[in-house]
mmCIF file of the N, C-alpha and C atoms, coordinates in Angstrom:
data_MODEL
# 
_entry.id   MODEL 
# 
loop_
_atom_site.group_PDB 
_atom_site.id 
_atom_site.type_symbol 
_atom_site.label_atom_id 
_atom_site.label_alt_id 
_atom_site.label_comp_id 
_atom_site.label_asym_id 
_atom_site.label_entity_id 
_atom_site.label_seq_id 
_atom_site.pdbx_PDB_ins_code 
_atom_site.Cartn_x 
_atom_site.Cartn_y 
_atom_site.Cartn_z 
_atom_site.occupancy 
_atom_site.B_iso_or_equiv 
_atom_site.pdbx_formal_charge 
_atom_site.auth_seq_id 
_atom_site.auth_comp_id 
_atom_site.auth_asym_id 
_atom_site.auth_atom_id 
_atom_site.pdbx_PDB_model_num 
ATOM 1   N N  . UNK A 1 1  ? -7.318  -5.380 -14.389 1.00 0.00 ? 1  UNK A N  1 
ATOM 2   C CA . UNK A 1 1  ? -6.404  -5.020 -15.455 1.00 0.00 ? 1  UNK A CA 1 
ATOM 3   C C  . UNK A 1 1  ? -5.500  -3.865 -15.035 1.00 0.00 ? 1  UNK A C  1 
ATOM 4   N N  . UNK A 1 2  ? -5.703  -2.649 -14.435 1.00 0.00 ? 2  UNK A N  1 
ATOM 5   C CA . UNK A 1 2  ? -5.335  -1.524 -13.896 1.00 0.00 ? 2  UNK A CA 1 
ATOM 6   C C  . UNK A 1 2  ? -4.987  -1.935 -12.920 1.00 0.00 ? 2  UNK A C  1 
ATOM 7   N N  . UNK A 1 3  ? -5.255  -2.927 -11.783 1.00 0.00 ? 3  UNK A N  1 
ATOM 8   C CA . UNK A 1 3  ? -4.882  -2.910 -9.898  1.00 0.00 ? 3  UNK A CA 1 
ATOM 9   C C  . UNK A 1 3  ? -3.378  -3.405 -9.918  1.00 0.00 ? 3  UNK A C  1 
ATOM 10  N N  . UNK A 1 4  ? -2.771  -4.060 -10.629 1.00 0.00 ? 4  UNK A N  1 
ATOM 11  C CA . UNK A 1 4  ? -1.550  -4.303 -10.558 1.00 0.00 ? 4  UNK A CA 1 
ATOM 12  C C  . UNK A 1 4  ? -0.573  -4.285 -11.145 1.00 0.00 ? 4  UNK A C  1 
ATOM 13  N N  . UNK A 1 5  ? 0.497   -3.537 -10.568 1.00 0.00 ? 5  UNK A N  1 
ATOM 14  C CA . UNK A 1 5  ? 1.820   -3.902 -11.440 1.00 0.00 ? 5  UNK A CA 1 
ATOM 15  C C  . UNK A 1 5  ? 2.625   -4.373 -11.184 1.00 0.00 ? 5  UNK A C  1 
ATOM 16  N N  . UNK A 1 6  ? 3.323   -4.796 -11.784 1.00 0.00 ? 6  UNK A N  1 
ATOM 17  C CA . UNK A 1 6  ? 4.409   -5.932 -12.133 1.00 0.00 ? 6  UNK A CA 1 
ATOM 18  C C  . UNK A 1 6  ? 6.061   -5.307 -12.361 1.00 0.00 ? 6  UNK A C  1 
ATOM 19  N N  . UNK A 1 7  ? 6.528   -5.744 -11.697 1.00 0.00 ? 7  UNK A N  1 
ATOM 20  C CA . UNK A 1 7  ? 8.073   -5.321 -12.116 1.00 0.00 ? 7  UNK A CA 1 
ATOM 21  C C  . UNK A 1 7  ? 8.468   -4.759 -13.255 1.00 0.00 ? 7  UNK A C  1 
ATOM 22  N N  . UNK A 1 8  ? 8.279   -5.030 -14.250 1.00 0.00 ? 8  UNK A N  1 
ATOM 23  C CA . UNK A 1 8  ? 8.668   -4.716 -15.683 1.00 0.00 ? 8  UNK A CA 1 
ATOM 24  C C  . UNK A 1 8  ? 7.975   -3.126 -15.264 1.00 0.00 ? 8  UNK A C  1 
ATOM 25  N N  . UNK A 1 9  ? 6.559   -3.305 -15.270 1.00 0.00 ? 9  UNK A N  1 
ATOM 26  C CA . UNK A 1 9  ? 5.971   -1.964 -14.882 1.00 0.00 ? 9  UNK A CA 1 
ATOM 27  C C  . UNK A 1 9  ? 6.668   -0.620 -13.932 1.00 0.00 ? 9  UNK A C  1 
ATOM 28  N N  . UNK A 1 10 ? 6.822   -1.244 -12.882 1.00 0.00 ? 10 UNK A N  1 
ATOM 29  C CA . UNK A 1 10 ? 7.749   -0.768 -11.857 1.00 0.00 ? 10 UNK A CA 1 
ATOM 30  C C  . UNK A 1 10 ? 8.942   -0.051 -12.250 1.00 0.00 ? 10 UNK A C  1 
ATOM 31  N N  . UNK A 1 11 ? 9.956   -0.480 -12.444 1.00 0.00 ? 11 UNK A N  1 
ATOM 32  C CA . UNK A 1 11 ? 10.990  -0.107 -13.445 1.00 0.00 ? 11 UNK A CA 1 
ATOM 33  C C  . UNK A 1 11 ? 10.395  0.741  -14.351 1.00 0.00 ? 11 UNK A C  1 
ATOM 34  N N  . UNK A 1 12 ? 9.703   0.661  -15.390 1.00 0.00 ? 12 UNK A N  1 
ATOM 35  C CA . UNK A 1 12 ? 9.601   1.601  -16.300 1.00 0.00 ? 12 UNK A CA 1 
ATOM 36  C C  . UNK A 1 12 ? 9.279   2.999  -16.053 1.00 0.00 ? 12 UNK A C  1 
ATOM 37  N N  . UNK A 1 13 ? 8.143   2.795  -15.018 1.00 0.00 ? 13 UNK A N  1 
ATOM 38  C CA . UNK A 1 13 ? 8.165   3.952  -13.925 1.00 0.00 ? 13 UNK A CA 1 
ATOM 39  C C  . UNK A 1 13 ? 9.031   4.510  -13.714 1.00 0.00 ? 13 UNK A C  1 
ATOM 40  N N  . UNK A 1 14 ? 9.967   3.913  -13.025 1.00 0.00 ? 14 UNK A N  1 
ATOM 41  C CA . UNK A 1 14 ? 11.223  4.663  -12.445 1.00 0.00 ? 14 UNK A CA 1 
ATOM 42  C C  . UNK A 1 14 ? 12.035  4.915  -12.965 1.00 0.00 ? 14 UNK A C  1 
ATOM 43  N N  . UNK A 1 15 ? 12.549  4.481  -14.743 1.00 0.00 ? 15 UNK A N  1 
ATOM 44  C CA . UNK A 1 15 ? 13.086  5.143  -15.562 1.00 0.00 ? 15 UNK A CA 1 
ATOM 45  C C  . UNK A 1 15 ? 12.700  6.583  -15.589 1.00 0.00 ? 15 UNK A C  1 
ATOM 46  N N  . UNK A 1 16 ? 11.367  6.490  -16.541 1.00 0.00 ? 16 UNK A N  1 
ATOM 47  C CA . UNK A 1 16 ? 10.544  7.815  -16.883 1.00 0.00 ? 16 UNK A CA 1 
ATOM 48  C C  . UNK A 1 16 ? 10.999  8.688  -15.419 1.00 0.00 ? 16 UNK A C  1 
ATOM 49  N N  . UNK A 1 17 ? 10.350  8.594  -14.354 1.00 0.00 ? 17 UNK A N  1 
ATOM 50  C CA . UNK A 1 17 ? 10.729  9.663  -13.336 1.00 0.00 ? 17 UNK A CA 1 
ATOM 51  C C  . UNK A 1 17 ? 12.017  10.037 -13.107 1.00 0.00 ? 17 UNK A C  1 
ATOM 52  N N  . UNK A 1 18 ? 13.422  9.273  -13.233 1.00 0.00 ? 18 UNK A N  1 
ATOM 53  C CA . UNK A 1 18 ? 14.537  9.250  -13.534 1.00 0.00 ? 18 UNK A CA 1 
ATOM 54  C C  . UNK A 1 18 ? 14.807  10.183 -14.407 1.00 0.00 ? 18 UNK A C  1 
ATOM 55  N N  . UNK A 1 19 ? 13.979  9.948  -16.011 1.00 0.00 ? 19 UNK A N  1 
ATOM 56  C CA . UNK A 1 19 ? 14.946  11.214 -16.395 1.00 0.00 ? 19 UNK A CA 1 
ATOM 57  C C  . UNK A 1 19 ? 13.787  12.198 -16.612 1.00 0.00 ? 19 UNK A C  1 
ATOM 58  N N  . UNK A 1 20 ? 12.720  12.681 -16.297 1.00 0.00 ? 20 UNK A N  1 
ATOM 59  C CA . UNK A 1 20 ? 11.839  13.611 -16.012 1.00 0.00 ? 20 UNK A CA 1 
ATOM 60  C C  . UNK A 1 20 ? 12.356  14.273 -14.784 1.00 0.00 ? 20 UNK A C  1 
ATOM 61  N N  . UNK A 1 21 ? 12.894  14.129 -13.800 1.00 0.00 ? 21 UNK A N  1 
ATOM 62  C CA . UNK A 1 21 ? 13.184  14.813 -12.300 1.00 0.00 ? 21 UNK A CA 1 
ATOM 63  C C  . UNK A 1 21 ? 14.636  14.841 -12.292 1.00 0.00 ? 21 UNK A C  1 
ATOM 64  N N  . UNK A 1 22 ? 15.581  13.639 -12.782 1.00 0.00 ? 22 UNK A N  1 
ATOM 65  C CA . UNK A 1 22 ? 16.839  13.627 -12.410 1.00 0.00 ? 22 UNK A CA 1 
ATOM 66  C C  . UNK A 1 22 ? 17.133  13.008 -11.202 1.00 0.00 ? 22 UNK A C  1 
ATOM 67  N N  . UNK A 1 23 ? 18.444  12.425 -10.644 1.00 0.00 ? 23 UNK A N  1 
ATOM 68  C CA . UNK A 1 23 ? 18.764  11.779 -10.063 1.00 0.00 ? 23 UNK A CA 1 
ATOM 69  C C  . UNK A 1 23 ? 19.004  12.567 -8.348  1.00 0.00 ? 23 UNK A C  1 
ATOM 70  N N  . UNK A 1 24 ? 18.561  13.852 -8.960  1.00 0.00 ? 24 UNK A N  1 
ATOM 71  C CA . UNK A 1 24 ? 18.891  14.204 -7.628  1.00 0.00 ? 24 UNK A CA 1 
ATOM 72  C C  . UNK A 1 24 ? 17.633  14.583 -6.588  1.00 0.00 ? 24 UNK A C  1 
ATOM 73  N N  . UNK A 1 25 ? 16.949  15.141 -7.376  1.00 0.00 ? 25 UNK A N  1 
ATOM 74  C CA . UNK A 1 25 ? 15.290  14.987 -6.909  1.00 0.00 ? 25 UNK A CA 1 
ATOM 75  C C  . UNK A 1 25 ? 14.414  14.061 -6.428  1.00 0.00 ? 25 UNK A C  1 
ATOM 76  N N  . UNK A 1 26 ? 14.699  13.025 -7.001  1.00 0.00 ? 26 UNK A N  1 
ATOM 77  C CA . UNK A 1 26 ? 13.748  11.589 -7.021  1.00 0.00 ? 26 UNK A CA 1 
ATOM 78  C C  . UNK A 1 26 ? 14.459  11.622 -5.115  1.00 0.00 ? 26 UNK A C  1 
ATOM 79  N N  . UNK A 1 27 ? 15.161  11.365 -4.405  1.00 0.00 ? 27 UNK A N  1 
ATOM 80  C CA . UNK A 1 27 ? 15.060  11.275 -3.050  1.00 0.00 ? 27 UNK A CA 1 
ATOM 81  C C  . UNK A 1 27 ? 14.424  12.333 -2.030  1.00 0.00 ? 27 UNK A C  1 
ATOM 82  N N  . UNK A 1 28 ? 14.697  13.145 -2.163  1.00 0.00 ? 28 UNK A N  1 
ATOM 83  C CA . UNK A 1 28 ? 13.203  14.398 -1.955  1.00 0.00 ? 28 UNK A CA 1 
ATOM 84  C C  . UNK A 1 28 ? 11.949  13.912 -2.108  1.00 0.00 ? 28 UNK A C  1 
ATOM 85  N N  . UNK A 1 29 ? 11.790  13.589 -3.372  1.00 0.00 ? 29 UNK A N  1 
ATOM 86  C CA . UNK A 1 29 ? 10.372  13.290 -4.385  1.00 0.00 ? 29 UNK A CA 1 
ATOM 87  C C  . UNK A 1 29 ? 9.806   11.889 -3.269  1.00 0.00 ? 29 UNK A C  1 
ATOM 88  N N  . UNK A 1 30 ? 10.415  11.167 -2.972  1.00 0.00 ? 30 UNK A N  1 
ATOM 89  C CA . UNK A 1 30 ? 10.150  9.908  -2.386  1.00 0.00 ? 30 UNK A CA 1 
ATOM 90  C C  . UNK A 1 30 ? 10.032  10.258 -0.734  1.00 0.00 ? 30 UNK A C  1 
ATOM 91  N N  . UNK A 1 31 ? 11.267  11.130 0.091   1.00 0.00 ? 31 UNK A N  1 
ATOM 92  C CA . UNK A 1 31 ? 10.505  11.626 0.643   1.00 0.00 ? 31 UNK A CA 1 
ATOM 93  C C  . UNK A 1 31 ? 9.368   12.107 1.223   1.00 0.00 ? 31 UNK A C  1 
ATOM 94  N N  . UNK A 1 32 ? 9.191   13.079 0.704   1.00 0.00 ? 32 UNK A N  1 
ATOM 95  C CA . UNK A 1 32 ? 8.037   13.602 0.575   1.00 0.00 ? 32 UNK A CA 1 
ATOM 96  C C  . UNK A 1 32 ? 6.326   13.080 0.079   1.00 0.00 ? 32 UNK A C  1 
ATOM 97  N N  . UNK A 1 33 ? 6.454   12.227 -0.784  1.00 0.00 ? 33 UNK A N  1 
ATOM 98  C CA . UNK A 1 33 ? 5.333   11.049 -0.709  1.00 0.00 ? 33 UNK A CA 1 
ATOM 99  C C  . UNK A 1 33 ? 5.295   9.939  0.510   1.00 0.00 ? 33 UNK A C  1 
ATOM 100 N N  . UNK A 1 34 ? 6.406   9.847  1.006   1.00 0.00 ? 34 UNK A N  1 
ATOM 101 C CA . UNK A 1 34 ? 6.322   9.176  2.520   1.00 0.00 ? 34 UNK A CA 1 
ATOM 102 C C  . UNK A 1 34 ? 5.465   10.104 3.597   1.00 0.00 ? 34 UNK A C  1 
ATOM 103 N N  . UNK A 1 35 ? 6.060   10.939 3.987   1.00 0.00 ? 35 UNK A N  1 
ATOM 104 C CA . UNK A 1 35 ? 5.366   11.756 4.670   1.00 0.00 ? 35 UNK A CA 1 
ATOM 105 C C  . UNK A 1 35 ? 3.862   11.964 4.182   1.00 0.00 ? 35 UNK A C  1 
ATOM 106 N N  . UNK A 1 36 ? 3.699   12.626 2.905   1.00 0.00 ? 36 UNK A N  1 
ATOM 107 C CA . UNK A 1 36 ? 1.931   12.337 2.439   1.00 0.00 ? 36 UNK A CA 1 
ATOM 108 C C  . UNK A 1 36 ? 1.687   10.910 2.730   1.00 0.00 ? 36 UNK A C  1 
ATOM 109 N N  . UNK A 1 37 ? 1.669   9.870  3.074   1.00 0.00 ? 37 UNK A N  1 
ATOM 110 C CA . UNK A 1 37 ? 0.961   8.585  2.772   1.00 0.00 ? 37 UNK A CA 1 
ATOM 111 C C  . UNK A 1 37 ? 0.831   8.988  4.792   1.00 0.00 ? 37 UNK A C  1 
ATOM 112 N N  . UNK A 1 38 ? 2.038   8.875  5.534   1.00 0.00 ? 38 UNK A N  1 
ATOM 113 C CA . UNK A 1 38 ? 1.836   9.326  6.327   1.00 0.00 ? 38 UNK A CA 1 
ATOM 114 C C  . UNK A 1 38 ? 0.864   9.810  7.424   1.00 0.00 ? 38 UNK A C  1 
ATOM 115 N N  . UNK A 1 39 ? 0.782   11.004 6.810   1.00 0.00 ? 39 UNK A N  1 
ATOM 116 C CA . UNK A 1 39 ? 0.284   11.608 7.162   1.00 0.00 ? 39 UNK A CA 1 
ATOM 117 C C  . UNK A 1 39 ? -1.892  11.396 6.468   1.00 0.00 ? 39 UNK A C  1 
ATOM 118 N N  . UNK A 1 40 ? -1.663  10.673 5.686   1.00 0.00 ? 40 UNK A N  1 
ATOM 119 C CA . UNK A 1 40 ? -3.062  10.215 5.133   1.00 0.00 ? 40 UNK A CA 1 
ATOM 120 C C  . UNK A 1 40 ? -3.133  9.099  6.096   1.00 0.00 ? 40 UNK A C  1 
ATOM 121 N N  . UNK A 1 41 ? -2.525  7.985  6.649   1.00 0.00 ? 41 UNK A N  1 
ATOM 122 C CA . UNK A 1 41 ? -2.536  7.263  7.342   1.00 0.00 ? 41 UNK A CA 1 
ATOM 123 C C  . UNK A 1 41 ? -3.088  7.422  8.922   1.00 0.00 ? 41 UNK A C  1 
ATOM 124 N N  . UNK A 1 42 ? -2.725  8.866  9.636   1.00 0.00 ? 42 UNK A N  1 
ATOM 125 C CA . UNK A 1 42 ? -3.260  9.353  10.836  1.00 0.00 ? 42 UNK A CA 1 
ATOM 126 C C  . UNK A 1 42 ? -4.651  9.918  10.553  1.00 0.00 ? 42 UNK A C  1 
ATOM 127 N N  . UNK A 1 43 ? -4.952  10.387 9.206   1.00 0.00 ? 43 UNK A N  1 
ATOM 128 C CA . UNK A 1 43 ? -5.994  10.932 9.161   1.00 0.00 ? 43 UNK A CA 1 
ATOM 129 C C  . UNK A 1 43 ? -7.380  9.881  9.205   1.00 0.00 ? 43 UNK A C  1 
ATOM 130 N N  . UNK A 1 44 ? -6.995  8.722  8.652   1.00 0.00 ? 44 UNK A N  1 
ATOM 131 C CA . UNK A 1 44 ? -7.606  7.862  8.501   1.00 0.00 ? 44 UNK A CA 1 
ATOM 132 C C  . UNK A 1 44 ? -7.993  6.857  9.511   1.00 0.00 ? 44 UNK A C  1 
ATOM 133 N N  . UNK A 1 45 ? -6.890  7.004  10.177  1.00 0.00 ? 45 UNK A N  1 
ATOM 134 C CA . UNK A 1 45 ? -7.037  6.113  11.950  1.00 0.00 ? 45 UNK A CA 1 
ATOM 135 C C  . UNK A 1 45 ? -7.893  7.122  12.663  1.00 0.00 ? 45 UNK A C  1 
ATOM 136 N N  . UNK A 1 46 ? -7.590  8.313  12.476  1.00 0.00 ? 46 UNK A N  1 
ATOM 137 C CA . UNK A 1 46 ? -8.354  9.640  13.134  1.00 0.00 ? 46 UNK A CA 1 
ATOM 138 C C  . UNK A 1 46 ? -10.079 9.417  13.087  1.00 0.00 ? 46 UNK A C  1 
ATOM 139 N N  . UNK A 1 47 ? -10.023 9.358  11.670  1.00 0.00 ? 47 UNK A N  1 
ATOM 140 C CA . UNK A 1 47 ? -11.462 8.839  11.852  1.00 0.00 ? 47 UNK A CA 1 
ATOM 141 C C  . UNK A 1 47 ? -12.124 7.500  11.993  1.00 0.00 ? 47 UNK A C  1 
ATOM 142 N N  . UNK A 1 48 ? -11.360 6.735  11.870  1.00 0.00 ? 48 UNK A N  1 
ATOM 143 C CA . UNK A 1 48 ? -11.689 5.397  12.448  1.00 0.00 ? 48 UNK A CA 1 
ATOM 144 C C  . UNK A 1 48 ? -11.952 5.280  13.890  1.00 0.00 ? 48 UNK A C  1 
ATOM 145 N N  . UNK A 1 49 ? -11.577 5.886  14.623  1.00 0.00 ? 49 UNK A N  1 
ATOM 146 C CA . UNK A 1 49 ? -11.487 6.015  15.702  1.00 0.00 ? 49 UNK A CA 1 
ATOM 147 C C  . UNK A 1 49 ? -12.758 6.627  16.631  1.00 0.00 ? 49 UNK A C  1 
ATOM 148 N N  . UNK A 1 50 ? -12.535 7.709  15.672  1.00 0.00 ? 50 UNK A N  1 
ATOM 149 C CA . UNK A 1 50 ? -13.880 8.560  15.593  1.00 0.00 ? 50 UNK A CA 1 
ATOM 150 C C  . UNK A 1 50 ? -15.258 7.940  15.545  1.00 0.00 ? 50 UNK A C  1 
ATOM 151 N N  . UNK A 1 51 ? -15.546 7.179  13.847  1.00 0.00 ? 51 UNK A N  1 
ATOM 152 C CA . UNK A 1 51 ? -16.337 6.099  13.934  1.00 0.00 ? 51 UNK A CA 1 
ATOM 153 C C  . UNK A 1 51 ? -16.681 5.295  15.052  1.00 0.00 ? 51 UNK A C  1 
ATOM 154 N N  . UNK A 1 52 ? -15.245 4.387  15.702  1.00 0.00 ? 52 UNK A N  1 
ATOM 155 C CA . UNK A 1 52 ? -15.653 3.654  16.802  1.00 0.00 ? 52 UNK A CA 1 
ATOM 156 C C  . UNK A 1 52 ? -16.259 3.982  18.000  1.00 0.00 ? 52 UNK A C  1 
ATOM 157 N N  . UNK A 1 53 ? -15.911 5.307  18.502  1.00 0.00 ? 53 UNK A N  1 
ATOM 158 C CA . UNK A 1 53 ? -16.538 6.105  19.268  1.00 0.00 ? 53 UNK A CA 1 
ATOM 159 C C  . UNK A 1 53 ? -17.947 6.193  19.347  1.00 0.00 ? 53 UNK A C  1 
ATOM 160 N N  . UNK A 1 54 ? -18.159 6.627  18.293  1.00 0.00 ? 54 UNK A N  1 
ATOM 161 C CA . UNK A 1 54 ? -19.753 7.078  18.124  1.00 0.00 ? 54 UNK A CA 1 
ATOM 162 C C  . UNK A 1 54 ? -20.445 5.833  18.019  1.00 0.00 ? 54 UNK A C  1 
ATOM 163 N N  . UNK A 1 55 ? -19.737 4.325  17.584  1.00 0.00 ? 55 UNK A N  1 
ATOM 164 C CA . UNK A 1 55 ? -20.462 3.546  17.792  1.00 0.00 ? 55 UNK A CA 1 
ATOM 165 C C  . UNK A 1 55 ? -20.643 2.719  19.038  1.00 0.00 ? 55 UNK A C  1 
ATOM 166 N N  . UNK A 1 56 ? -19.899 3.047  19.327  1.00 0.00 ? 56 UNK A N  1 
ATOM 167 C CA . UNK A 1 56 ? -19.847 2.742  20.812  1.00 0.00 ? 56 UNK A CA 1 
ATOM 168 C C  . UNK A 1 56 ? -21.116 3.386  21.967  1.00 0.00 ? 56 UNK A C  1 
ATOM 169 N N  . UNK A 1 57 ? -20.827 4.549  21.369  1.00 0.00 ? 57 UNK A N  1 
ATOM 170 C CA . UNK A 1 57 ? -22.224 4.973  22.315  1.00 0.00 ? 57 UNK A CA 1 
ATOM 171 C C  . UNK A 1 57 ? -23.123 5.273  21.816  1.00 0.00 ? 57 UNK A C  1 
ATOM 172 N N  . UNK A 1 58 ? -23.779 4.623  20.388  1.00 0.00 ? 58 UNK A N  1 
ATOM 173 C CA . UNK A 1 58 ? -24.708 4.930  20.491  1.00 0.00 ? 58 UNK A CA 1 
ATOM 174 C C  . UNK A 1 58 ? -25.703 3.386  21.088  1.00 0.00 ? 58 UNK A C  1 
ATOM 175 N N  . UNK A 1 59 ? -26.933 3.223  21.079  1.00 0.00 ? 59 UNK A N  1 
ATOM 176 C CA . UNK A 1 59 ? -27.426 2.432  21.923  1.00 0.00 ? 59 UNK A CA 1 
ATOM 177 C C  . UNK A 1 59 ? -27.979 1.827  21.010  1.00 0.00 ? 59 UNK A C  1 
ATOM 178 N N  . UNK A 1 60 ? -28.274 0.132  21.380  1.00 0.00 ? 60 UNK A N  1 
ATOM 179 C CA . UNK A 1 60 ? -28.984 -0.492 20.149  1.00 0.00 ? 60 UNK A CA 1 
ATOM 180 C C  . UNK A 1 60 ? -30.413 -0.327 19.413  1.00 0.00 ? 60 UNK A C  1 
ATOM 181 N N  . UNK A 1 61 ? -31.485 0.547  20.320  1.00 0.00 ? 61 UNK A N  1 
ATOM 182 C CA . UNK A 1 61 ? -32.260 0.981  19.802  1.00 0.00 ? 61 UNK A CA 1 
ATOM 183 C C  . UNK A 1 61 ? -32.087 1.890  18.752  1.00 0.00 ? 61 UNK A C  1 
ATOM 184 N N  . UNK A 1 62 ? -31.052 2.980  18.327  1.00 0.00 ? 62 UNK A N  1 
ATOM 185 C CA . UNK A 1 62 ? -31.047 3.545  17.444  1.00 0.00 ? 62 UNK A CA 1 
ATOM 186 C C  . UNK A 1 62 ? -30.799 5.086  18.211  1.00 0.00 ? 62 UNK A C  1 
ATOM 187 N N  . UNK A 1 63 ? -31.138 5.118  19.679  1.00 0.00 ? 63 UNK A N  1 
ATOM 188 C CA . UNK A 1 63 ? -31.102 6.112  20.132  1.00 0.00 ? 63 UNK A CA 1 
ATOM 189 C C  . UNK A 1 63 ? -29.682 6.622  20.663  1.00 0.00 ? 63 UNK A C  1 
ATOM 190 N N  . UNK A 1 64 ? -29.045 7.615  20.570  1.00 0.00 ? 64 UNK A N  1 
ATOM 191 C CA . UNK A 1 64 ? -27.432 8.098  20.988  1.00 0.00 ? 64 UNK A CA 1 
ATOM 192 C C  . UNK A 1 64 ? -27.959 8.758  22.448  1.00 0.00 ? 64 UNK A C  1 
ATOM 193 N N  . UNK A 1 65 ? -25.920 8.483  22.766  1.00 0.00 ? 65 UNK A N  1 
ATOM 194 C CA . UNK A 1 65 ? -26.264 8.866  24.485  1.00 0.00 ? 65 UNK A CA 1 
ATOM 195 C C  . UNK A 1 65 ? -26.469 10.273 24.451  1.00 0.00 ? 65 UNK A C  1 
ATOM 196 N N  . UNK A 1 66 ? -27.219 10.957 25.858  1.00 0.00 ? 66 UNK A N  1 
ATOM 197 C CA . UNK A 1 66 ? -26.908 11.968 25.967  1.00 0.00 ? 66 UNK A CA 1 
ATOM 198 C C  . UNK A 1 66 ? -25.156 12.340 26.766  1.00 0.00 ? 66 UNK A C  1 
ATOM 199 N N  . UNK A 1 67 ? -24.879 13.693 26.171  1.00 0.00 ? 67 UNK A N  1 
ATOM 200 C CA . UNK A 1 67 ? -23.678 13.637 26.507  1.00 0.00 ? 67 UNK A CA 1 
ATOM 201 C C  . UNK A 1 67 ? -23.328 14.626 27.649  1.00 0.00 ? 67 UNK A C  1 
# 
């Protein structure tokens, strides 16, 4: 019920922020949530990565390498 929206939705959104911020803000505003998603995006490969690592070495008995 909440996971999706729909155009109509969309738009209405972007009215409301339209005239809550103004027309000159909202490109900043969008901006700047690019960069946050961004930047949540490296953090998240960061530890994925991380994850793979450690699974990588650890050994199928349960025991990790020495390092």
């Amino acid at each position: 019920m909440f996971g999706r929206l729909g155009p109509v939705e969309l738009i209405l959104i972007l009215i409301i922020a339209l005239v809550i911020f103004g027309p000159s803000k909202l490109p900043q505003i969008g901006r700047s949530l690019g960069q946050a998603i961004q930047e949540f995006k490296k953090g998240t490969r960061a530890v994925d990565e991380e994850l793979n690592n450690v699974m990588k070495d650890t050994k199928p008995d349960g025991d990790t390498k020495q390092v």
